[in-house]
C-alpha positions as CSV (number, residue, x, y, z in Angstrom):
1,X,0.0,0.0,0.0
2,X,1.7,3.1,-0.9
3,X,1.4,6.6,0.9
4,X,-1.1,8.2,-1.4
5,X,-3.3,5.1,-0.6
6,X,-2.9,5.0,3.0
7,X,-3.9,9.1,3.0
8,X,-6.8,8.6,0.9
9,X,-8.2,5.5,3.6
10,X,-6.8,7.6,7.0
11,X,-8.9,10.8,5.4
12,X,-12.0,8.8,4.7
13,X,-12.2,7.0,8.3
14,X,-11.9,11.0,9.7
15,X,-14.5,12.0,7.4
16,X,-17.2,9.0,8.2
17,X,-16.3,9.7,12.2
18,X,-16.6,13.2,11.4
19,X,-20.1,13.0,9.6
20,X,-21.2,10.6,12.7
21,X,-20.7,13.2,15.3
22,X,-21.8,16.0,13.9
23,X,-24.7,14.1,13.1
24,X,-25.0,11.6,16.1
25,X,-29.1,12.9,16.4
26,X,-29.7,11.4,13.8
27,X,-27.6,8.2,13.7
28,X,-28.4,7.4,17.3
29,X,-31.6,6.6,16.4
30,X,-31.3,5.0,13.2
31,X,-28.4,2.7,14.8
32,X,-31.3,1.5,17.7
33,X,-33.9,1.7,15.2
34,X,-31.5,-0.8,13.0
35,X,-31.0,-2.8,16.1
36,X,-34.7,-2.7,16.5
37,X,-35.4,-4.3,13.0
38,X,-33.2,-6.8,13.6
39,X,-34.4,-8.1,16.9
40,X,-38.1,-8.0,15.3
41,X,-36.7,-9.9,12.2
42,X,-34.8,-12.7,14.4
43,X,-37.3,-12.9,16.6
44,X,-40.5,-13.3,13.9
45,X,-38.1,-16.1,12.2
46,X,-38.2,-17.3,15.7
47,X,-41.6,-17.8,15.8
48,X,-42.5,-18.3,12.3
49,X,-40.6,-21.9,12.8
50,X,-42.7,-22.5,15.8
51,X,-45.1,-25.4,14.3
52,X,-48.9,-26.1,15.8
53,X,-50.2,-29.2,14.7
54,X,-47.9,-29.3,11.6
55,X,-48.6,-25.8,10.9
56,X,-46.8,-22.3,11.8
57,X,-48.2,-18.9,12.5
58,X,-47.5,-17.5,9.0
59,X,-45.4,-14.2,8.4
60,X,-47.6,-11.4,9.3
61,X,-49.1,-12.7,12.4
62,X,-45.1,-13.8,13.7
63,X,-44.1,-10.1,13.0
64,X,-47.2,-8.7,15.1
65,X,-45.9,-10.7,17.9
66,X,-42.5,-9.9,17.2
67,X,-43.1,-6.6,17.9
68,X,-45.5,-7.0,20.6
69,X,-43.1,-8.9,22.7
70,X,-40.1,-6.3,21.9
71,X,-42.5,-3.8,23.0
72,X,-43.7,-5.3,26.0
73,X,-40.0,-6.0,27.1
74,X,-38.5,-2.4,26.1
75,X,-41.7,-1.1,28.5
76,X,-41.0,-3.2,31.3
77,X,-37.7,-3.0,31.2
78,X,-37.8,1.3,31.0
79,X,-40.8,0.7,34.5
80,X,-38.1,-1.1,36.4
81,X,-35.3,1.6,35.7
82,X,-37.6,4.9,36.1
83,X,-39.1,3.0,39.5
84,X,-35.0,2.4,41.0
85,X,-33.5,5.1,39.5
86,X,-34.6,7.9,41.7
87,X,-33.5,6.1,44.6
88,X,-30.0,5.5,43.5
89,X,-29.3,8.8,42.9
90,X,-30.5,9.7,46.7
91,X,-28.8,7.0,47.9
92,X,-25.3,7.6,45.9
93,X,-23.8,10.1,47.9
94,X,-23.9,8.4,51.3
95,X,-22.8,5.2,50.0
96,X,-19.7,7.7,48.4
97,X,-19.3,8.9,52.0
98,X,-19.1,5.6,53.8
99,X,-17.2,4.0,50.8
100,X,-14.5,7.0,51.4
101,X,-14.4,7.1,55.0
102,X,-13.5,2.7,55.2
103,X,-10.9,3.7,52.4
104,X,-9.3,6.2,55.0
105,X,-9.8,3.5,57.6
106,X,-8.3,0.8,55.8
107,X,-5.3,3.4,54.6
108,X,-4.8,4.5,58.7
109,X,-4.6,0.7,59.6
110,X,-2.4,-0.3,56.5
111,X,0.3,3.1,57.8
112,X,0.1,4.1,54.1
113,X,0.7,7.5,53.7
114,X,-2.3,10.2,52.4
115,X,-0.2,12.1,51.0
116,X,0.7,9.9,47.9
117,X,-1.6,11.1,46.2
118,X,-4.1,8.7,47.2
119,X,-6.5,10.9,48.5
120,X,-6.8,12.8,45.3
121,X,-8.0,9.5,43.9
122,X,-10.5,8.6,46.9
123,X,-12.2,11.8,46.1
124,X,-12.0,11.7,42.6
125,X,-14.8,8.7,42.8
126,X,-18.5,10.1,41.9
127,X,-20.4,7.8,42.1
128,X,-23.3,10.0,42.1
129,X,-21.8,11.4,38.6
130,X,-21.3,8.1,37.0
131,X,-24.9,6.5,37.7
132,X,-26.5,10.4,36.5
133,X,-24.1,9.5,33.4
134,X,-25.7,5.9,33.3
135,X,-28.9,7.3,33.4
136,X,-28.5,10.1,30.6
137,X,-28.1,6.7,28.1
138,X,-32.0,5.6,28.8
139,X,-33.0,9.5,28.6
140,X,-31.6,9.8,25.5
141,X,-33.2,6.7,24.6
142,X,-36.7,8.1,25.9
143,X,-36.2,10.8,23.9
144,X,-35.8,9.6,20.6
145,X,-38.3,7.4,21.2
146,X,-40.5,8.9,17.9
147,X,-37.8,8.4,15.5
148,X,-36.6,5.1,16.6
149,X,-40.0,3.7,15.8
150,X,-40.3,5.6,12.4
151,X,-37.2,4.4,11.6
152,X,-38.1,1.1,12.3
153,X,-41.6,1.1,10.7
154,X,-39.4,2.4,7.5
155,X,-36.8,-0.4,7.5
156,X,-39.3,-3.0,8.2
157,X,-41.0,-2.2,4.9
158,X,-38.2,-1.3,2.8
159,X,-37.1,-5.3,3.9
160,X,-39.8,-6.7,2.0
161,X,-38.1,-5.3,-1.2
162,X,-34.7,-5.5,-0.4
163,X,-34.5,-9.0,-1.8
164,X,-35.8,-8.1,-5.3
165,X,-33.5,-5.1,-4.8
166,X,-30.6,-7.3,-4.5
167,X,-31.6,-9.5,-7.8
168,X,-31.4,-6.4,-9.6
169,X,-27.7,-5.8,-8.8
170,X,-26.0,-9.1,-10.2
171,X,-25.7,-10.0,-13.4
172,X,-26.1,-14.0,-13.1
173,X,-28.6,-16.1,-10.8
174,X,-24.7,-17.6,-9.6
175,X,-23.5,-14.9,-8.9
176,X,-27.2,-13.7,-6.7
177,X,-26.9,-17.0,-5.2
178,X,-23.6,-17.1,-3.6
179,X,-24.1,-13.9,-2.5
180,X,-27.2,-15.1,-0.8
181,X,-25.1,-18.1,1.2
182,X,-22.8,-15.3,1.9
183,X,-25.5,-13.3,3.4
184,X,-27.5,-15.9,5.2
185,X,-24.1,-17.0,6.7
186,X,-23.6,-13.7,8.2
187,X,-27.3,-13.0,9.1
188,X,-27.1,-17.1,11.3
189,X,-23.3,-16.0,13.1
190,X,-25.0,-12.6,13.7
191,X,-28.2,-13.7,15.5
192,X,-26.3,-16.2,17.1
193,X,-24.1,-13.2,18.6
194,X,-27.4,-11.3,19.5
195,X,-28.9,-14.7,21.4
196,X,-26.2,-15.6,22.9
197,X,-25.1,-12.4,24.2
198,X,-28.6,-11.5,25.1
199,X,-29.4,-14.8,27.1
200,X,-25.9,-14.9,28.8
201,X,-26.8,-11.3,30.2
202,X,-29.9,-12.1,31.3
203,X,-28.3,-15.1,33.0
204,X,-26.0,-13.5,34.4
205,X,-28.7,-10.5,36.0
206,X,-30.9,-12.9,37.3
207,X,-28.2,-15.0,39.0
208,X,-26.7,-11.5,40.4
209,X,-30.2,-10.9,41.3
210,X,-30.4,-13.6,43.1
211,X,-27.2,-13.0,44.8
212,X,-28.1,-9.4,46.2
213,X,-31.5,-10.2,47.3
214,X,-30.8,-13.3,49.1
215,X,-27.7,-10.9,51.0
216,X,-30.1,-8.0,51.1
217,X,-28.2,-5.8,49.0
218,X,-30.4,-2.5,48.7
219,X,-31.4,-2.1,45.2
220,X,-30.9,-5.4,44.1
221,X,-33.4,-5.3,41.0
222,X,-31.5,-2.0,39.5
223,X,-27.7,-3.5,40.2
224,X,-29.7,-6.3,38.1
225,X,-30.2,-4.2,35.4
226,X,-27.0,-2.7,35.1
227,X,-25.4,-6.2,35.1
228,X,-27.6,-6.9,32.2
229,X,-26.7,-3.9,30.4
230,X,-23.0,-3.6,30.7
231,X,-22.9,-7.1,30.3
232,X,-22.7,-6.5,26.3
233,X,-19.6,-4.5,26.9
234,X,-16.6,-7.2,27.2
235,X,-15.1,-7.3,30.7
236,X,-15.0,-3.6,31.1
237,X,-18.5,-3.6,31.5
238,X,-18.1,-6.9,33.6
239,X,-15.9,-5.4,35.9
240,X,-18.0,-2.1,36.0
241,X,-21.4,-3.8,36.9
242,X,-20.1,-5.9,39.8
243,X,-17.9,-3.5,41.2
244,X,-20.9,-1.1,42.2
245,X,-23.0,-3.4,44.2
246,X,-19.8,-4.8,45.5
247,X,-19.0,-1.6,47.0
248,X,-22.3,-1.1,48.3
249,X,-22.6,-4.4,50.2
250,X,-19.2,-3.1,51.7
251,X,-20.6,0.0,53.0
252,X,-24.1,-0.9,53.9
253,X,-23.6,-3.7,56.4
254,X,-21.0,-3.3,59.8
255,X,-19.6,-7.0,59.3
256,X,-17.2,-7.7,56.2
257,X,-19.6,-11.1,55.7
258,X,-21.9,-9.4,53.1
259,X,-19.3,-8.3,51.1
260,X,-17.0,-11.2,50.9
261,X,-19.9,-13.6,49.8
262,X,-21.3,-10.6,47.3
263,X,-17.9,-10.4,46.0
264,X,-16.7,-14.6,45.3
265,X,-20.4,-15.4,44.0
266,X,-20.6,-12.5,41.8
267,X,-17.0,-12.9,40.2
268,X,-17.7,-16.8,40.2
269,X,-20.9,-15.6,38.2
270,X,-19.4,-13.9,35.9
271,X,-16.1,-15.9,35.1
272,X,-18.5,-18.9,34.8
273,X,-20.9,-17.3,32.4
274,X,-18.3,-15.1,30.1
275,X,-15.1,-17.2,30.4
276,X,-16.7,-20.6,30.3
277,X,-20.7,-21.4,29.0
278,X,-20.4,-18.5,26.3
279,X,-17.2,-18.7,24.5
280,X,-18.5,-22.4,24.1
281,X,-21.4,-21.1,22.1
282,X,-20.6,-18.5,21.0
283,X,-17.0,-19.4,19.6
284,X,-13.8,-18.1,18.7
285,X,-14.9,-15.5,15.8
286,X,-17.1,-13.2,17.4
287,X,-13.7,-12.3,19.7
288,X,-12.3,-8.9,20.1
289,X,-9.2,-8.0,20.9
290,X,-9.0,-6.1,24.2
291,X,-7.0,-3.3,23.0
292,X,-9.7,-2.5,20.4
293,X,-12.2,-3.1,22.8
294,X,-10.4,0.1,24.6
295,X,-10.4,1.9,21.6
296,X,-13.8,1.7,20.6
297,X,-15.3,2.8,24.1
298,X,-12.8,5.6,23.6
299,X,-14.1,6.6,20.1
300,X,-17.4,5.7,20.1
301,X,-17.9,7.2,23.9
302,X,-16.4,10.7,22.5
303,X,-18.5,10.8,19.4
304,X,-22.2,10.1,21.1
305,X,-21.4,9.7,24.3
306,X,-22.1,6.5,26.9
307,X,-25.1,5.5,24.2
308,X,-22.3,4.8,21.8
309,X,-20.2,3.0,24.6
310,X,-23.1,0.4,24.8
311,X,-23.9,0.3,21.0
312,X,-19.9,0.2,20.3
313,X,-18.9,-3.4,21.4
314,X,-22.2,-5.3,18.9
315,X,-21.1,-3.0,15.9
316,X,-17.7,-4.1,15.8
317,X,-18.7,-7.8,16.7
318,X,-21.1,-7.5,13.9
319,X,-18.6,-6.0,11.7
320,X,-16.1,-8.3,12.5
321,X,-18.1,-11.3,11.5
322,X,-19.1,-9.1,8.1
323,X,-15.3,-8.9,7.7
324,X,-14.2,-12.1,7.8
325,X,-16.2,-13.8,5.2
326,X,-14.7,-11.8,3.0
327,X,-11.2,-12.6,1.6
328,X,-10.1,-8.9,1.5
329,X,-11.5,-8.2,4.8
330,X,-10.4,-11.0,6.5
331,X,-7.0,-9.7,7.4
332,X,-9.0,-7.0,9.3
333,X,-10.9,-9.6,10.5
334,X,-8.1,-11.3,12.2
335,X,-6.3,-8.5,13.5
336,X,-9.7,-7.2,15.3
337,X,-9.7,-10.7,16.9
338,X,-8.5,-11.3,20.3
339,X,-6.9,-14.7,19.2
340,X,-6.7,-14.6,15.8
341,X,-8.8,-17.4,15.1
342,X,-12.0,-16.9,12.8
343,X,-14.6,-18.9,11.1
């Protein structure tokens, strides 16, 4: 690749990054709406292949259900966030408060020295700032509410031609038709990704649930929910969820009991769950290196903020299976791995 190249690629990435930021109100939706579309699609396929007496629901009534159960679940999941979020926010600062004044406990017994630096740190930690920034990501959802579900409605009716669309671009039923495999290989590895992800955090919430409420952890449903949504962010988002309502379990009970139980069961939850039941499904391809797993929060975070933190980690999954079922992509492909091993 010569340097002429190399400008003309480096100057196109800035421009697309450019053009997504400056206009993020618009492709915030459009990405969730996307998202949207494609949960609806995988999930009427779902259904569709649900056979009663030899005989499925047929493609219109699936979709109405489709959508009626995406609905229903983006409703109740928005009730139990509105109903817990209030009380967080209240609650953060004297959790902060406690958390910082066993810090300088444990710091007085330990003989280490406050004036490291360490006590810039300590106070450095908002807590209250980083759940109101947590919260900002289902605001701006709320929102954009009115687009998202035009731009859905749009994208679900522009799908019913897109096939015919697609004949129209190649010259020979060959060529259409390995293009088809091509695409229906992506379309299985990708709603693969999206299951799998999506029932491993849901695992992984309600056994976390579990965890808090049997310990009595205050808040236990909304620590649930913020397991199952950082959960789609790969380990930062791991470590992240479980940190928060370790640290709570610290400060809210006077023994250390709470918190060393809270603490092995939820790691064990997690390192079970992501290290062990969904790399087994989910396999070697969908795997992203951890460096550009950094540098996509980075980006992404900067250009739309913690909405594109949690949309970051499935676009560049998704890309990377797009990628590597390509032959000039698949370099990229393996590089974007964290093993370098793809399908």
């Amino acid at each position: 690749m010569n340097m002429r190249n190399f400008s003309s690629i480096l100057i196109s990435i800035s421009l697309i990054f450019y053009f997504l930021y400056i206009g993020k109100s618009f492709f915030i939706p459009f990405s969730i709406a996307i998202v949207a579309w494609y949960l609806i699609i995988a999930i009427t396929s779902a259904i569709n292949s649900i056979k009663i007496n030899k005989r499925s629901l047929g493609h219109s009534l699936s979709l109405f259900v489709a959508i009626i159960i995406l609905f229903i679940s983006f409703l109740l999941f928005m009730t139990l966030v509105n109903s817990n979020i209030g009380n967080v926010i209240r609650l953060a600062p004297t959790y902060q408060q406690k958390f910082r004044n066993i810090t300088y406990e444990a710091m007085d017994l330990a003989r280490i020295d406050k004036s490291l630096g360490i006590n810039e740190v300590i106070q450095s930690i908002d807590m209250s700032n980083f759940l109101l920034k947590i919260t900002e990501v289902f605001a701006v959802v709320a929102s954009y509410t009115t687009m998202i579900i035009v731009f859905t409605i749009f994208l679900l009716l522009e799908y019913r031609m897109l096939g015919e669309k697609m004949r129209q671009l190649f010259e020979s039923d060959d060529k259409y038709e390995r293009f088809r495999e091509t695409l229906a290989s992506i379309d299985k590895e990708i709603k693969t990704y999206l299951k799998i992800k999506t029932l491993s955090s849901l695992a992984t919430a309600l056994l976390a649930y579990l965890v808090l409420s049997l310990v009595g952890v205050d808040l236990a449903v909304f620590w649930a929910l913020l397991v199952f949504v950082l959960n789609y962010i790969p380990t930062i988002g791991s470590i992240v969820a479980t940190s928060f309502p370790m640290i709570i379990s610290l400060v809210q009970f006077p023994s250390f009991v709470p918190f060393i139980i809270v603490t092995c069961l939820l790691i064990l939850i997690q390192v079970i769950v992501g290290n062990v039941i969904e790399p087994r499904f989910m396999g070697d391809s969908l795997n992203l290196s951890p460096l550009i797993i950094l540098i996509s929060l980075a980006i992404w975070g900067n250009m739309w903020g913690f909405v594109g933190m949690f949309l970051c980690i499935p676009i560049m999954s998704i890309t990377n299976i797009i990628l590597a079922k390509f032959d000039k992509t698949r370099p990229i492909a393996i590089l974007l791995s964290a093993t370098g091993k793809i399908k």
